[in-house]
C-alpha positions as CSV (number, residue, x, y, z in Angstrom):
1,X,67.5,179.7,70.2
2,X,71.2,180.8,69.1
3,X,72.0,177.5,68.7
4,X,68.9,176.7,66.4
5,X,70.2,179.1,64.4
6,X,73.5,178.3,64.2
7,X,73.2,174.8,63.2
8,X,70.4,176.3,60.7
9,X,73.3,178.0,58.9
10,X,75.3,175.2,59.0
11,X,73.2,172.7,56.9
12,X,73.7,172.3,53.5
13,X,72.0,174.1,50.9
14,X,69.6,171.5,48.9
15,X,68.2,172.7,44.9
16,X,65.6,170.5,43.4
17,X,65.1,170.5,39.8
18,X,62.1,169.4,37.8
19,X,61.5,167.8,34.3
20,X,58.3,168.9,34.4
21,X,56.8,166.2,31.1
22,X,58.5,163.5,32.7
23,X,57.3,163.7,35.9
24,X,53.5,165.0,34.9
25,X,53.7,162.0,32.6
26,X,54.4,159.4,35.5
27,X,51.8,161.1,38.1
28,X,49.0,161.0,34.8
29,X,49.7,157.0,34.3
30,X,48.8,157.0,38.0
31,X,44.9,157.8,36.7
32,X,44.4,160.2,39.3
33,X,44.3,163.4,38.4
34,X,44.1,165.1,41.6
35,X,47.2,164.1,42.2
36,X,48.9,166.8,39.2
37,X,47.9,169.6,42.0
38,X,51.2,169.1,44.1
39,X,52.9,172.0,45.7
40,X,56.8,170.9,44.3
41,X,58.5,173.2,47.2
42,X,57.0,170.9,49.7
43,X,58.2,167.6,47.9
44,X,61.4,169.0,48.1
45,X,61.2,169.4,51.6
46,X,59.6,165.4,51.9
47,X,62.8,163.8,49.9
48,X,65.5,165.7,51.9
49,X,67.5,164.8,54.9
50,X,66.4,167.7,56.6
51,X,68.0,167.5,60.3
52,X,71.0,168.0,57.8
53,X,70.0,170.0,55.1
54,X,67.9,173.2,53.9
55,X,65.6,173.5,50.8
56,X,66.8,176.4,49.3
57,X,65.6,176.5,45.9
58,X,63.0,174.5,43.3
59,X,63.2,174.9,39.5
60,X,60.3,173.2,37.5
61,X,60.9,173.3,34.1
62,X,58.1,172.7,31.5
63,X,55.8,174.5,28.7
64,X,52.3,175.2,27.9
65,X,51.0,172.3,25.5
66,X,49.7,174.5,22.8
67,X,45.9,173.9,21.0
68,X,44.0,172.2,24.3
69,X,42.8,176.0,25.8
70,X,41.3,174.3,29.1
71,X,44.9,172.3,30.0
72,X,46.2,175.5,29.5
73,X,44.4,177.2,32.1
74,X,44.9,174.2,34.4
75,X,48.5,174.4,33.6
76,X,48.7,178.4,33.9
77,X,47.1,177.8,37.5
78,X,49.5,175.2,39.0
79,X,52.5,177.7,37.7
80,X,51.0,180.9,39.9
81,X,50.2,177.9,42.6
82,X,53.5,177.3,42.5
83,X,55.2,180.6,42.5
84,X,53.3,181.7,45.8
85,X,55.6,178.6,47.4
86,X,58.1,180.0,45.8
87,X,58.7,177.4,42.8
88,X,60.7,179.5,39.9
89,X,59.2,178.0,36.9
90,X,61.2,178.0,33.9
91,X,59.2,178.2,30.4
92,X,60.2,176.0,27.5
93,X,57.9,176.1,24.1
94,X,56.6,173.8,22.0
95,X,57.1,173.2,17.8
96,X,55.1,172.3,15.2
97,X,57.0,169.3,13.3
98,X,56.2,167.3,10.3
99,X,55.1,163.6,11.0
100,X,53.9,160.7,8.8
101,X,52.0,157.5,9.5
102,X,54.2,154.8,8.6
103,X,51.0,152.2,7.5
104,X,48.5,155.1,5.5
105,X,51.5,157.8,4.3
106,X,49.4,160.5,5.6
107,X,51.2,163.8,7.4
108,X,49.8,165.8,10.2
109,X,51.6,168.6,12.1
110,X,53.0,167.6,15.1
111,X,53.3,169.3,18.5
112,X,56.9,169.0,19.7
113,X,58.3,170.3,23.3
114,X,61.1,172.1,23.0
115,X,63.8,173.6,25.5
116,X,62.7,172.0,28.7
117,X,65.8,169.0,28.6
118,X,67.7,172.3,28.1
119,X,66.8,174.7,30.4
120,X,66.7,171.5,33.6
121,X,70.0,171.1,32.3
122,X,71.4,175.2,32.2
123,X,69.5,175.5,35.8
124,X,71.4,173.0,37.6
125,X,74.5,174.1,35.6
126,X,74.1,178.1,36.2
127,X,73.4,177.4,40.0
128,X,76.0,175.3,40.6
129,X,78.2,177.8,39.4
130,X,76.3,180.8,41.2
131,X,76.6,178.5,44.5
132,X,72.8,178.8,45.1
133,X,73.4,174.9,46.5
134,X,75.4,172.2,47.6
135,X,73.6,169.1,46.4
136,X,71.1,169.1,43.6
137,X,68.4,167.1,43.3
138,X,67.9,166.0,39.4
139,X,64.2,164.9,39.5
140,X,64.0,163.3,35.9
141,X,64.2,159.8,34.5
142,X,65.4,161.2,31.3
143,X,69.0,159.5,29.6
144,X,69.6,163.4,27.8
145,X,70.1,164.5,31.8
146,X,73.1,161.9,31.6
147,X,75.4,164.4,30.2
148,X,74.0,167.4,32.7
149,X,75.5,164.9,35.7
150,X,78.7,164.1,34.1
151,X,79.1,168.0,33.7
152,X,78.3,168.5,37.2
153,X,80.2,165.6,38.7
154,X,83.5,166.9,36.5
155,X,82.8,170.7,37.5
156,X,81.6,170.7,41.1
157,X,83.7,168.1,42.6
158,X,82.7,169.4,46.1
159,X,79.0,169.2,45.2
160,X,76.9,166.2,45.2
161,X,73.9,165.4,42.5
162,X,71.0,162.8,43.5
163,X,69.3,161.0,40.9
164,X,65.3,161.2,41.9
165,X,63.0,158.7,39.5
166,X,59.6,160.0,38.9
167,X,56.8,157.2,40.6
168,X,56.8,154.5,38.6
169,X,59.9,154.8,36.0
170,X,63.3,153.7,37.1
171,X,66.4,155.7,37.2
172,X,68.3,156.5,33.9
173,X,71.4,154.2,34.5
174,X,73.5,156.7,32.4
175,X,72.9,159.8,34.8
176,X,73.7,156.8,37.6
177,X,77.0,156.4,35.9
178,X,78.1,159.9,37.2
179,X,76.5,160.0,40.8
180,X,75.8,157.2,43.4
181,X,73.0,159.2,44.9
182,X,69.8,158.1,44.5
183,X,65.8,158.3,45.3
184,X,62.8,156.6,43.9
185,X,60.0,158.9,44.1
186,X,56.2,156.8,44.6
187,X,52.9,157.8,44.8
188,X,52.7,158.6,48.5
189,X,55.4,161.5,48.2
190,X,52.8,163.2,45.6
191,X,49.8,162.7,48.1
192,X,51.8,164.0,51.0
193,X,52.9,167.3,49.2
194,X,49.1,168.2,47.6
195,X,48.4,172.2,47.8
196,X,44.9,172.4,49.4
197,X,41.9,174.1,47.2
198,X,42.7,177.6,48.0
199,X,46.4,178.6,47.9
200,X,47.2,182.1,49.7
201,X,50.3,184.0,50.2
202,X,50.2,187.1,52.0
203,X,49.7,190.3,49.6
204,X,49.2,188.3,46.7
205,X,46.2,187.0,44.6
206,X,45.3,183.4,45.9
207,X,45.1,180.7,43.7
208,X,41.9,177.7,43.7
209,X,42.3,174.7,42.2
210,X,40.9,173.7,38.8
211,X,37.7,171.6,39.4
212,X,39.7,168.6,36.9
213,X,41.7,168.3,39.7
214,X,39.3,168.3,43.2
215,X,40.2,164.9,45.0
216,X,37.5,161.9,45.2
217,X,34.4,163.0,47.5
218,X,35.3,162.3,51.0
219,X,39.0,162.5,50.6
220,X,40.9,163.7,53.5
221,X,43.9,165.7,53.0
222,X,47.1,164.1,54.0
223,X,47.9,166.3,57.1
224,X,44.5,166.3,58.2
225,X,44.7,162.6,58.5
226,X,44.7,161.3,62.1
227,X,47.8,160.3,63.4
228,X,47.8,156.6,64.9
229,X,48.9,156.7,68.6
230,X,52.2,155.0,69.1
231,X,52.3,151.9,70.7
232,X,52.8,151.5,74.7
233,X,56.0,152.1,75.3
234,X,57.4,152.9,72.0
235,X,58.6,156.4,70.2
236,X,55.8,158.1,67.6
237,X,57.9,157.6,64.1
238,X,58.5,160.0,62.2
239,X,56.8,160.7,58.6
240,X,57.9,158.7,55.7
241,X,60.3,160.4,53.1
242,X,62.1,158.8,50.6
243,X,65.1,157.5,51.7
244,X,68.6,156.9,49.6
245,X,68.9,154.0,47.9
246,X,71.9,152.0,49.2
């Protein structure tokens, strides 16, 4: 048991950070809703090396889309969902900005998010220099996070930064021109890490899932999933996690 908990303490400290609109936009082109109820503290866990390191902290970083009250509430539910794993979520906001159609002339108010790229960016920055970790895993696809790595890779020498692509978009070459490390997220790592329909926590109010998002009838939850025997004479592999790119 000591040394358990020795080499515990020795493994290094992993962060994962979330851009919250790119990755909900890349799980909704996946047209399956029920996959926007994932618990991000266990997806963390899924894309780490963990014989080597520890998941110490999650930041997701979004806003509440303003004017669509029912998304809202869906939105509002995932948050407290989250916080019971112990996801901080960080709030952005969104603006109201003039547009215009290019072919009629007409105008229309536009909903703008605001402060998210920011506040991703301030998170991995403030930790970094609060030593909450010693790699940081930049889930975003985004080219703005480009100048948040070359920051980091200029400031934290002894730290290391992944790039993790959302499923289906490809990593932002410009943040890969300040880190080698990188992980392409796919659908599978979503389904692994769902929350089930009731999230608890002891002492605190549990959480159900919104009905938009129950799974397909007859759906069986990834770790409820038989596990298929290993073949005669061979070693039971271990679950898939996304591995480094080489």
């Amino acid at each position: 048991m000591e040394l358990d908990s020795q080499a515990g303490k020795s493994r290094i400290r992993a962060a994962l950070y979330i851009d919250g609109f790119n990755l909900y936009h890349s799980v909704n082109d996946l047209g399956e809703p029920f996959l926007k109820w994932c618990n991000f503290w266990k997806l963390g866990e899924s894309i780490i090396p963990r014989q080597s390191e520890k998941l110490v902290r999650v930041v997701f970083c979004t806003a509440y889309y303003p004017g669509d009250h029912s998304k809202k509430i869906r939105h509002e539910r995932l948050v407290r969902a989250l916080k019971l794993v112990g996801v901080e979520t960080v709030l952005g906001h969104f603006s109201h900005e003039d547009a215009k159609c290019r072919d009629c002339g007409s105008t229309w108010q536009k909903p703008t998010e605001k402060a998210t790229d920011i506040n991703l960016a301030l998170s991995v920055y403030d930790d970094a220099v609060q030593d909450v970790m010693d790699t940081a895993y930049l889930l975003t696809a985004d080219t703005d996070q480009a100048a948040t790595a070359k920051l980091f890779a200029k400031r934290f020498p002894g730290k290391k930064l992944v790039s993790v692509s959302p499923p289906g978009r490809t990593h932002s070459q410009h943040i890969l021109s300040h880190t080698p490390h990188k992980i392409a997220l796919n659908r599978e790592h979503i389904e692994r890490a769902l929350f089930p329909g009731l999230v608890t926590a002891e002492g605190q109010a549990s959480v159900m899932r919104p009905h938009e998002y129950d799974p397909p009838a007859g759906y069986v939850m990834w770790d409820q999933r038989p596990k298929p025997a290993p073949k005669s004479g061979a070693k039971a592999a271990a679950p898939a996690a996304a591995m480094p790119e080489r």
